[in-house]
N, C-alpha and C positions, 0 to 999 in steps of 0.2 A: 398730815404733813403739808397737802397742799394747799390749805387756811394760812399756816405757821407763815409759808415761803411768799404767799399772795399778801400778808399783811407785811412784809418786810417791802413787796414790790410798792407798797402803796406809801409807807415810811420815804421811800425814795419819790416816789409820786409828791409828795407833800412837800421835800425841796425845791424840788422845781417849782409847783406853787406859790411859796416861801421866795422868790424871784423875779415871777413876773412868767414864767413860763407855762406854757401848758402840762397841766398837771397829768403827767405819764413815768412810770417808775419801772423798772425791770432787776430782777436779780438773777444769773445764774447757780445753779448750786448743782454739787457732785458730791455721792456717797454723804449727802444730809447733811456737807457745809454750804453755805456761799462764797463764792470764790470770786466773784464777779458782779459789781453794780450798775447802775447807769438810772440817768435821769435826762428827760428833756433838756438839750443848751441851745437850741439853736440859735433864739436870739442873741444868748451869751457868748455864746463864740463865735457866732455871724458865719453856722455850720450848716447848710441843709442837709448833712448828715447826720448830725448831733443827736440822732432821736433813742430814747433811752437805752433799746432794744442794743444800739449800735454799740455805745458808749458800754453797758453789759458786759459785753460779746466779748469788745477788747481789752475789757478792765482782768477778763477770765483769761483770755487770749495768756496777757502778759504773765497772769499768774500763773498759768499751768505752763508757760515756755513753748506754746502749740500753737496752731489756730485750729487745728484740730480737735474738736470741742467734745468727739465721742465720748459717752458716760454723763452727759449734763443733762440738764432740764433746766428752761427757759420759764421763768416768770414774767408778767407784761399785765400790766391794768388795762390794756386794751389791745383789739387784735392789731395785731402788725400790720402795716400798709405790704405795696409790693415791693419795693428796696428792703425792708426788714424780715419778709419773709423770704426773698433768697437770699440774706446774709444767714440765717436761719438754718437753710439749706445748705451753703456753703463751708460752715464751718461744721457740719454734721452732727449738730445737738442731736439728740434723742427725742427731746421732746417738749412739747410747747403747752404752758399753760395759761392763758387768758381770762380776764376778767370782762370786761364788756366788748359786746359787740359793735364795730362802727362800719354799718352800712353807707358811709360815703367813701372810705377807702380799704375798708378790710380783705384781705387778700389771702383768707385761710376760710372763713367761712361763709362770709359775707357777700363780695363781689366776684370772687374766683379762690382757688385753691394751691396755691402755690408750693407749699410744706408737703403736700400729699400727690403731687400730679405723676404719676408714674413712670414719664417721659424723663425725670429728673434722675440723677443716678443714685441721690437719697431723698429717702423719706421721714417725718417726724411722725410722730404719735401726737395726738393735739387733743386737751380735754378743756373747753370752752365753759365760762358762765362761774368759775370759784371767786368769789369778793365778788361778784357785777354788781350789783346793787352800792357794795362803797365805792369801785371803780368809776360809775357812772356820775354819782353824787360829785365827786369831785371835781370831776367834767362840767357838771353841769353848774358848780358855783364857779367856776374861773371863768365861762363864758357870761355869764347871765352877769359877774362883775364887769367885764370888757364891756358890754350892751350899755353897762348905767356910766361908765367913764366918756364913752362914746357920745353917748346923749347928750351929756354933763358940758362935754367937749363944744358940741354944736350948738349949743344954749349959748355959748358965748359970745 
C-alpha cells in the first residue's frame, strides 16, 4: 500500500512540475482513502508556505472538519523541511512516509529529527526511502532544467 499512496504523492509531484514549480507532491490518506492533497505553489501563490506537505495537511484538515489529523498517514516525495515537520507534529498525523532524502534541509532524518524528538508531546512513526529513486528523478530533471534556462538566460 505504501507504493500505491507514494505513486499518488508523485501524480501530485508532477503538477507542480506541469507549472514551473518544484516537483514535491504529498497525499494524506486515512483507513486506505486519501483525504488530502497538496503540491508545491509557492511560486504560484507567492506562498512561503505553500509547500505540498502544508497544502496536504489542509486540504485533509478541511475534509475531516478537524486539524486534528489522528489516524492519517502522510505521503511526501521528499522529507519534510523543519516548518513541515512540525506542522506534521501539530496536527498529530500518525505517520510519515517519504521518498527521498534532502540532506540540505531534511528535518526527520537528514539534518535533525523533529517528528520523533521526545521533548515534543507527539510523536510520528516515519518509514523513509519508498519511490526514492522516482522521487529523486524528478528533482533532479526540474533542476538540471532551471541550470540549462539559466545558462540559456545569460548567453544572452
Amino acid at each position: 500500500m505504501d507504493r500505491y499512496f507514494m505513486q499518488q504523492a508523485l501524480l501530485e509531484a508532477k503538477k507542480a512540475l506541469d507549472i514551473g514549480e518544484v516537483p514535491i507532491g504529498a497525499v494524506v490518506v486515512r483507513n486506505g482513502e486519501i483525504i488530502g492533497r497538496g503540491f508545491n505553489q509557492r511560486e504560484s501563490l507567492c506562498d512561503p508556505t505553500a509547500h505540498a506537505e502544508l497544502v496536504a495537511i489542509r486540504d485533509a484538515a478541511r475534509n475531516l472538519g478537524t486539524w486534528r489529523l489522528t489516524g492519517t498517514h502522510l505521503y511526501v516525495t521528499l522529507e519534510p523541511c523543519p516548518m513541515c515537520a512540525g506542522a506534521i507534529v501539530n496536527s498529530r498525523l500518525d505517520e510519515l512516509v517519504f521518498g527521498a532524502s534532502d540532506p540540505k534541509a531534511g528535518a526527520v532524518t537528514s539534518l535533525m529529527n523533529i517528528v520523533q524528538d521526545k521533548r515534543l508531546n507527539h510523536n510520528v512513526q516515519v518509514i523513509a526511502g519508498i519511490c526514492e529513486e522516482e522521487s529523486r528523478k524528478l528533482l533532479q530533471v526540474f533542476f538540471q532544467a532551471m541550470r540549462v534556462r539559466a545558462k540559456s538566460n545569460k548567453e544572452r
